[in-house]
C-alpha positions in Angstrom: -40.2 105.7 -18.7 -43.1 103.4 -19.4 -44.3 101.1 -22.1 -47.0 104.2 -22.8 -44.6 107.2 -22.8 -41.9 105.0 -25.1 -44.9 104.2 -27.7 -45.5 107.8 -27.7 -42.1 108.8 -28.4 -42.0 106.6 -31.4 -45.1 108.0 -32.7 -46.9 104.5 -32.3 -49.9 104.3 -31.5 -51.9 101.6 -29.0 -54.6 102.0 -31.0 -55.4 98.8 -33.6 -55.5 98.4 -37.0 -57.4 101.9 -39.2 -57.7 103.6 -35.8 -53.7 103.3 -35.0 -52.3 104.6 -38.2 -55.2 107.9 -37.5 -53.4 108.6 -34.5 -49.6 107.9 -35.5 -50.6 110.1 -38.6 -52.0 112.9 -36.3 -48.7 112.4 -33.2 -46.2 112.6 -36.4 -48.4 116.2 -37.6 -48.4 117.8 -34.2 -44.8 116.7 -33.3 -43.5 118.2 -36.8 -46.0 121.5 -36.4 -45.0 122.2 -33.0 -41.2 122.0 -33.5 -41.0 123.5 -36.7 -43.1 126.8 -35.6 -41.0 127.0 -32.1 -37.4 126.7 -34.3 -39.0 129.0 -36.9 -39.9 131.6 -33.9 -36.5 131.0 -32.3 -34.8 131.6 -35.6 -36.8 134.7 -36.6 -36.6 136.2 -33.2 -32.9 135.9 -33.3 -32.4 137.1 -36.6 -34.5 140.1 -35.8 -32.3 141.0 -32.5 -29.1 140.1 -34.4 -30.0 142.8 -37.3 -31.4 144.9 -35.2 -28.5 145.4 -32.7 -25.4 144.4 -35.6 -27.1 146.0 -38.9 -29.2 148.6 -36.9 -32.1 147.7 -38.8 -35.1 145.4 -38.4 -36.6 142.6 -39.7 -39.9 144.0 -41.3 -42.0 140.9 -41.1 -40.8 139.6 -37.6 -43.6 140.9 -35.6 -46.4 139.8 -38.2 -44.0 135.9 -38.8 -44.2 135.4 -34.9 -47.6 135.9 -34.6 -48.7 133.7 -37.1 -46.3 131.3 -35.3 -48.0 131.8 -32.2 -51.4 130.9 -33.9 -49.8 127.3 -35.1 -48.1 126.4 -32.0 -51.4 126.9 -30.1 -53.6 125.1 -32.3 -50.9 122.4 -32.5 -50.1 122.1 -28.9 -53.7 121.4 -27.9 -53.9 118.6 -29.8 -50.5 117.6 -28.4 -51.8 118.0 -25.0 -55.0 116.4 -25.5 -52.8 113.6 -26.8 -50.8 113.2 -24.1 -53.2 113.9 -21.3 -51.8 117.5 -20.5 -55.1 119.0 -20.4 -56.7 121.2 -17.1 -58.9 118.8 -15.6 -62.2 119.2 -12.8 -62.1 116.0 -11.4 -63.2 116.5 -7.9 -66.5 114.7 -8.8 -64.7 112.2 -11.2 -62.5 110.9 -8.7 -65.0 111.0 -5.7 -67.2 108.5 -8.1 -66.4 104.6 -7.4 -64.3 103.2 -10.3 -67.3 101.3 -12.4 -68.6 105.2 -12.5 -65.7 106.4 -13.9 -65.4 104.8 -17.0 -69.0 106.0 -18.3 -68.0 109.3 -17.3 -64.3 109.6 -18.7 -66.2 108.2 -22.2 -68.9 110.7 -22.1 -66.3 113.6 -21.2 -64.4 112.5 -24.3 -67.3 112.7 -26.9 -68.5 116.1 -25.2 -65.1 117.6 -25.6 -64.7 116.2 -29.2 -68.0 117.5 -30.2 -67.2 120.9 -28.7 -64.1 120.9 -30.7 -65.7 119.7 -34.4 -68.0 122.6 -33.2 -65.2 125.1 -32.9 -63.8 123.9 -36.0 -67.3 124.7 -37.9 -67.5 127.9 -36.4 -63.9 129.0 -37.0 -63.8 127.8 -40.5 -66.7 129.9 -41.0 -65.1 132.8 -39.6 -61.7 132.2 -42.0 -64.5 131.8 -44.7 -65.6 135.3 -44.0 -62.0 136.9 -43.6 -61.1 135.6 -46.8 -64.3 137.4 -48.5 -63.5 140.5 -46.9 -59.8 140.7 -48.8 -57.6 142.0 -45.9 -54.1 141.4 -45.8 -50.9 141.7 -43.7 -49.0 145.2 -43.7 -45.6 143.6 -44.2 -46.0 140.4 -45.5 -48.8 141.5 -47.7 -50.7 137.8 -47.4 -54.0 137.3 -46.9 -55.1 137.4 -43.4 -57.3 134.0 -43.8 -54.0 132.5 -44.4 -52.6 133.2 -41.3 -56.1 131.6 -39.7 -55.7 128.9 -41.4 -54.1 126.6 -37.9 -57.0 127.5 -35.7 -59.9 124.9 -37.4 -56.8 122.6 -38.3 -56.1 122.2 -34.5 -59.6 122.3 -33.3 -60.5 119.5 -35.7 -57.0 117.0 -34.7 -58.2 117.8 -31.0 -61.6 116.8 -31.5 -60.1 113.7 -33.1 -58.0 113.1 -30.4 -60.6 113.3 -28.0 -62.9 110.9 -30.2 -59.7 108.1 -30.2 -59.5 108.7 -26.3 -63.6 107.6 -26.1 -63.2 104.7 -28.6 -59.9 103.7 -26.4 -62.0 103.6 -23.3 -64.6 102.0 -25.0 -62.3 99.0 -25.6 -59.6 98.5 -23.3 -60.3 97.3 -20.0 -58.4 100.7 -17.9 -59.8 104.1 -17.9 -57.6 106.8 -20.3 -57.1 110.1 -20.6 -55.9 110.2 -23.9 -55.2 106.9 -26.2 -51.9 106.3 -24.0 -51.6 108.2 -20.8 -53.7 105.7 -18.3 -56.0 107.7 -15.4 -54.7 108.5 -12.2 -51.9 110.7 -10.3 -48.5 110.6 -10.5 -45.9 110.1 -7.5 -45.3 113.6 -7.5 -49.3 114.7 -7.7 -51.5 114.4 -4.7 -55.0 114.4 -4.9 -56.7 117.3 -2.9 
């Protein structure tokens, strides 16, 4: 494991001073958000088989409780992966470009995809802000559907964060990062094609 991944672990950021405790704050969010919602899932998916198959009856709510699950793990987990790097990349042209090149590029990717993602946040909170005027809510659990929406702008807006902290983190370290702690390049098991 290196220095990176162990800082990670911890929740600590590389990142100095303000900028640090932004994305300790946001690592601590994502980590709690994703493993609550997957042991939540697990729990109600299990309950659900377990009365179904012992009581011979149902949980109501299960099907409606997972998918609103499903919406926070998404929108958690692509800040998680932005955070650690775990994004799909394009980089035949990136890594055909000398290593000077790179750098610019990596920087302007970054503030491209946070912008894209403060974007998606505008137009999703819009869209929960239009839900919520149209009253509708769930058949079984009888909340409002703009509730349950509610984790799509939240994890567009960490991700765009994350993306901003990965620029800034380019911007002032010497290396080239994907996010604020996984540095570029392949792995021993990764080839480049």
């Amino acid at each position: 494991m290196t220095d990176a991944d162990d800082s990670t672990d911890r929740h600590e950021s590389s990142l100095p001073g303000f900028l640090g405790v932004i994305d300790t704050t946001i690592s601590r969010i994502e980590s709690f958000f994703l493993a609550s919602g997957v042991l939540l899932m697990a729990l109600n998916t299990v309950s659900n088989v377990v009365g179904r198959f012992v009581f011979q009856t149902s949980l109501f709510f299960s099907e409606e409780l997972n998918r609103i699950l499903i919406i926070l793990i998404t929108f958690a987990g692509i800040s998680y992966a932005a955070r650690h790097g775990r994004h799909i990349r394009m980089s035949a042209i990136y890594d055909a470009l000398p290593s000077n090149a790179r750098k610019p590029l990596m920087i302007v990717i970054a503030l491209v995809t946070a912008l894209f993602m403060f974007g998606l946040c505008y137009y999703a909170t819009t869209y929960i802000i239009t839900q919520a005027e149209r009253g509708r809510v769930l058949p079984a659990l009888q909340i409002p559907v703009w509730l349950t929406l509610i984790w799509v702008p939240f994890g567009f807006f960490m991700t765009g964060v994350q993306y901003t902290l990965t620029a800034i983190k380019n911007m002032t370290s010497k290396d080239i990062y994907l996010s604020t702690s996984v540095l570029e390049g392949y792995e021993e098991d990764e080839i480049e094609i």
